[in-house]
C-alpha positions in Angstrom: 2.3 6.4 6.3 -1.6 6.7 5.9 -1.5 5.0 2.1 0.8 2.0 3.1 -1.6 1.5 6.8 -4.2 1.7 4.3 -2.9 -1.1 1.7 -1.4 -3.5 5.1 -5.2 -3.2 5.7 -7.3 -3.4 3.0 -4.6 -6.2 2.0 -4.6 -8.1 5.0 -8.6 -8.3 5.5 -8.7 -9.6 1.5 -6.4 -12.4 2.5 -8.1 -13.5 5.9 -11.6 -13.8 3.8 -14.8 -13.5 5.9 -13.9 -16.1 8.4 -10.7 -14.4 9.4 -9.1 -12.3 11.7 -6.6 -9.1 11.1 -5.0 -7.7 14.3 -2.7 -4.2 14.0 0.0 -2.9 16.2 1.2 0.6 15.2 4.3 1.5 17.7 6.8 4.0 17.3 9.7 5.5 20.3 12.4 7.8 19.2 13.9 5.9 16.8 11.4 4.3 14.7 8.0 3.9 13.4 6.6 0.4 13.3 3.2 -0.9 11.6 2.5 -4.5 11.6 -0.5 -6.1 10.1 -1.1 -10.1 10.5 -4.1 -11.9 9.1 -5.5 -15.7 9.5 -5.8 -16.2 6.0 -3.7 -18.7 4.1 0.2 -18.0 4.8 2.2 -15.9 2.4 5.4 -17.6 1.8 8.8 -16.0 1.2 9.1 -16.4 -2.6 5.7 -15.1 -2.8 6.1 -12.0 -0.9 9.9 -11.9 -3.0 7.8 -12.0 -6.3 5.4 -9.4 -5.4 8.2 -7.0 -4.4 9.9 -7.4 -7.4 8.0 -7.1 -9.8 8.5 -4.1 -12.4 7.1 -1.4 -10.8 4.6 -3.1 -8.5 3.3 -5.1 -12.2 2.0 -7.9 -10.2 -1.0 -9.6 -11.0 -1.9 -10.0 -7.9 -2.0 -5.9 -7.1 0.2 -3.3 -6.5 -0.5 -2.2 -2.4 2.5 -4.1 -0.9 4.9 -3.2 -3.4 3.9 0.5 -2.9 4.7 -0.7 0.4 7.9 -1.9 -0.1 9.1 1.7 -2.2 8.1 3.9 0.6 9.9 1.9 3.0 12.8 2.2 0.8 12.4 5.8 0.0 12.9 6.6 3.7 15.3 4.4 4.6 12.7 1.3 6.6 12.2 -1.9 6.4 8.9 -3.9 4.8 9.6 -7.9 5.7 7.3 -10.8 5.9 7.6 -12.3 9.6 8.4 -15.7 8.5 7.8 -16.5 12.4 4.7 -16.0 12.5 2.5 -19.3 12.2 -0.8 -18.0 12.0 -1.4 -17.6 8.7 0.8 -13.8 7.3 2.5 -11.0 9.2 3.5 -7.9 7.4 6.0 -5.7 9.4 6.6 -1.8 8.1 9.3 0.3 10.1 10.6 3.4 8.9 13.1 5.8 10.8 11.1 8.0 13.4 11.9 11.8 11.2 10.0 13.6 14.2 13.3 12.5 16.4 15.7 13.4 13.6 14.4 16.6 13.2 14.8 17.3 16.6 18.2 16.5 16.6 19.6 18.5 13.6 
């Protein structure tokens, strides 16, 4: 969780340039775990954030971080999506399954 906070990040002020803003929400309840980083810098759009994910192992001219993303999401059974609601400029939203709670459980 620390490497893909640290990629949303590093990502996100990169993109919003020295003018721009990045806010950060980490939430999490018993269910999930929920990191969302948004920038003001120019929007992503959908194809773009489709091309970066799949590219051949995270071979992406552009870097690697948000593919990296996009694996570890997928390894534990999350989510990584673009939050094509979002009007300022890009929102990244990562949410994996909360393992504290299902450890509990079992």
């Amino acid at each position: 969780m620390r490497q893909v906070m640290l990629n949303l990040l590093l990502n996100a002020v990169k993109a919003a340039g020295a003018e721009g803003k990045v806010d950060a929400l980490l939430k999490a309840d018993g269910e999930r775990v929920q990191f969302c980083v948004a920038n003001t810098g120019s929007p992503m759009s959908a194809e773009q954030f489709s091309e970066i994910l799949t590219a051949e192992r995270g071979r992406d001219p552009r870097g690697f971080g948000l593919w990296v993303c996009h694996e570890f999401a997928n390894h534990y059974g999350g989510k990584f999506e673009l939050d094509a609601t979002y009007e300022a400029g890009t929102r990244l939203v990562f949410s994996i399954p909360n393992r504290d709670r299902r450890e509990i459980e079992a």
